[in-house]
C-alpha positions as CSV (number, residue, x, y, z in Angstrom):
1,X,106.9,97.0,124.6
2,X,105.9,100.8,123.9
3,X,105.0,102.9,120.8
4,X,105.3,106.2,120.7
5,X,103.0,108.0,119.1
6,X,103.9,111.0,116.6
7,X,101.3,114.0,115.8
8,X,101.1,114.6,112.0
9,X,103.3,117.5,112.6
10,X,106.5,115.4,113.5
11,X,105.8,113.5,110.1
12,X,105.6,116.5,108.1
13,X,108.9,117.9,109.7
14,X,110.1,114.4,108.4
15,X,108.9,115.6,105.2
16,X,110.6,118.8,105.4
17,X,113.9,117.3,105.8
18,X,113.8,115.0,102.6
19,X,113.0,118.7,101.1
20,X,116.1,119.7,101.6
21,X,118.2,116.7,100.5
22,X,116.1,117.7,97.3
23,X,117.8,121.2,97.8
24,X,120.7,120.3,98.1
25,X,120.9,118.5,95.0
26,X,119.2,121.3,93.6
27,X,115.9,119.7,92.7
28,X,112.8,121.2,93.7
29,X,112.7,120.9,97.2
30,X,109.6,118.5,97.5
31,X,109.6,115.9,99.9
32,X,107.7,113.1,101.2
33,X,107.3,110.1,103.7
34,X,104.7,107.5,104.1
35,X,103.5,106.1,107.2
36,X,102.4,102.9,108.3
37,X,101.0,102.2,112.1
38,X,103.0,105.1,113.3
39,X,106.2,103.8,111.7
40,X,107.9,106.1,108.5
41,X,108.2,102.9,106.2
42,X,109.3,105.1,103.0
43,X,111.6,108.3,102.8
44,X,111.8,110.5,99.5
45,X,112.2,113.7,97.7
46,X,112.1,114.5,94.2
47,X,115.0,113.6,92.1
48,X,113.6,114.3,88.4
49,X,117.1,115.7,87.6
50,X,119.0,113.3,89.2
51,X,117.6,110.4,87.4
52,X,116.6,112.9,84.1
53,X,113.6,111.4,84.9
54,X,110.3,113.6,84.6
55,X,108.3,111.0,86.9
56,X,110.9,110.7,89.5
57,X,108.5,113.2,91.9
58,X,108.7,112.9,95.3
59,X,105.5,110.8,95.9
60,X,106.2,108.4,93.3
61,X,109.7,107.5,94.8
62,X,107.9,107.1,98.1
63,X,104.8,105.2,96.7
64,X,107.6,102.4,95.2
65,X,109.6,102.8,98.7
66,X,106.8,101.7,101.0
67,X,104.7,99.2,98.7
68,X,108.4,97.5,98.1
69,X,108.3,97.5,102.2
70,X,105.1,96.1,102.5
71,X,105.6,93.6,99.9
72,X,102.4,94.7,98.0
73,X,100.7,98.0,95.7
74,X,98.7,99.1,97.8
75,X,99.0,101.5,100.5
76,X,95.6,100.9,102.7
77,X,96.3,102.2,106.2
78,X,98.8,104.3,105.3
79,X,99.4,108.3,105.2
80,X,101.4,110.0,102.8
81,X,102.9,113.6,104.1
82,X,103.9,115.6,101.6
83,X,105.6,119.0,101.6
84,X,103.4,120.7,98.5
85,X,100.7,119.3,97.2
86,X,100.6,116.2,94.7
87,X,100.2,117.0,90.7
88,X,98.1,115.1,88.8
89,X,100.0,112.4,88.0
90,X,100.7,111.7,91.6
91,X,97.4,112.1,92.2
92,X,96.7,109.5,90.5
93,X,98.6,107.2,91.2
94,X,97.8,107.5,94.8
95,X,94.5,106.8,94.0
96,X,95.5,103.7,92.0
97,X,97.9,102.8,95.8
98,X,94.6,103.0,97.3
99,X,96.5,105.1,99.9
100,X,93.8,106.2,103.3
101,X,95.2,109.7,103.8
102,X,97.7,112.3,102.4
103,X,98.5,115.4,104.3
104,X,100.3,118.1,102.6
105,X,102.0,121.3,103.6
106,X,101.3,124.0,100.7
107,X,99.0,123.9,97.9
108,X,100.8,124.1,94.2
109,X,98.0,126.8,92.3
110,X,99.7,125.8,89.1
111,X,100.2,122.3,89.0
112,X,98.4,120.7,91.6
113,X,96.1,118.1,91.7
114,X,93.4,120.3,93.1
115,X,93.6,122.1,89.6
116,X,92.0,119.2,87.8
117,X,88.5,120.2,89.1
118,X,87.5,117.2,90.9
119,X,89.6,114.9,93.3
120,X,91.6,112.7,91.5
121,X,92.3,110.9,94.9
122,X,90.3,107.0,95.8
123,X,87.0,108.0,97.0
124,X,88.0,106.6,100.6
125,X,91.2,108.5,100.6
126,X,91.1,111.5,103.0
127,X,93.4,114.7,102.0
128,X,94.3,117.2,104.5
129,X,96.5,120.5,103.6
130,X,98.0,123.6,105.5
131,X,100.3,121.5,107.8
132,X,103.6,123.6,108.5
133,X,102.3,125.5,105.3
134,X,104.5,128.8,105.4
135,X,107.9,126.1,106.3
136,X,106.9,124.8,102.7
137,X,106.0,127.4,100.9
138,X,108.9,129.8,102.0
139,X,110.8,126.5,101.1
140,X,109.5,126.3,97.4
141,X,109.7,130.2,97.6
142,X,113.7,130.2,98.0
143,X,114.5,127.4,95.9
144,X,112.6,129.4,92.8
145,X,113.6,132.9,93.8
146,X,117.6,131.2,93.9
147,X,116.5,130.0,90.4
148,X,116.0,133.4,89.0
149,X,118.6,135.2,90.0
């Protein structure tokens, strides 16, 4: 039997698409996936309006996706990838998943978890950004300029 192996930027592009079911149902256009040994084990985007639900954020929907797939909280060995960067609350509760790594497109100046001052991620957790950043932010860019029209 053979695995194929997927760069992070396949993943991402993954990502991407779950944006734009968000689009489409004209949420913000965040999405997400989580991956476990090279497998996408959870598939999200945000659906805060959908569910008129304020948590319903992208990476929570996929943090409840995968650890209902691996029968368990926490998320060790696994990578989120995430189109903009996670807010606070996100943040944290990736840290409290225990999640290795999260890889995200586009920084969020305004809300981001980066904002907070200090990382709000596990201490083992490794975060990567700037991965198909301009697809994301020109993403986030359209959705917001549609918005103020």
């Amino acid at each position: 039997m053979t695995f194929t192996v997927f760069s992070d930027e396949h993943y991402m592009r993954e990502a991407l698409k779950e944006a734009r079911y968000a689009l489409e149902k004209d949420e913000v256009p965040i999405g997400a996936v989580v991956v476990s040994q090279n497998q996408i084990i959870a598939r999200a985007h945000n659906l805060t309006q959908t569910l008129n639900d304020v948590t319903a954020h992208a990476e929570m929907q996929a943090i409840t996706a995968a650890a209902n797939y691996l029968g368990g909280k926490y998320l060790k060995d696994c990578t989120l990838y995430v189109t903009v960067e996670p807010c606070v609350m996100c943040a944290g509760a990736l840290r409290w998943a225990q999640i290795t790594r999260v890889v995200y497109g586009t920084a969020d100046d305004k809300s981001g978890a980066s904002t907070a001052g200090k990382s709000l991620y596990h201490p083992k957790t490794k975060v990567e950004y700037g991965l198909l950043e301009t697809d994301c932010r020109e993403l986030m860019q359209h959705f917001f300029r549609e918005k103020r029209k």
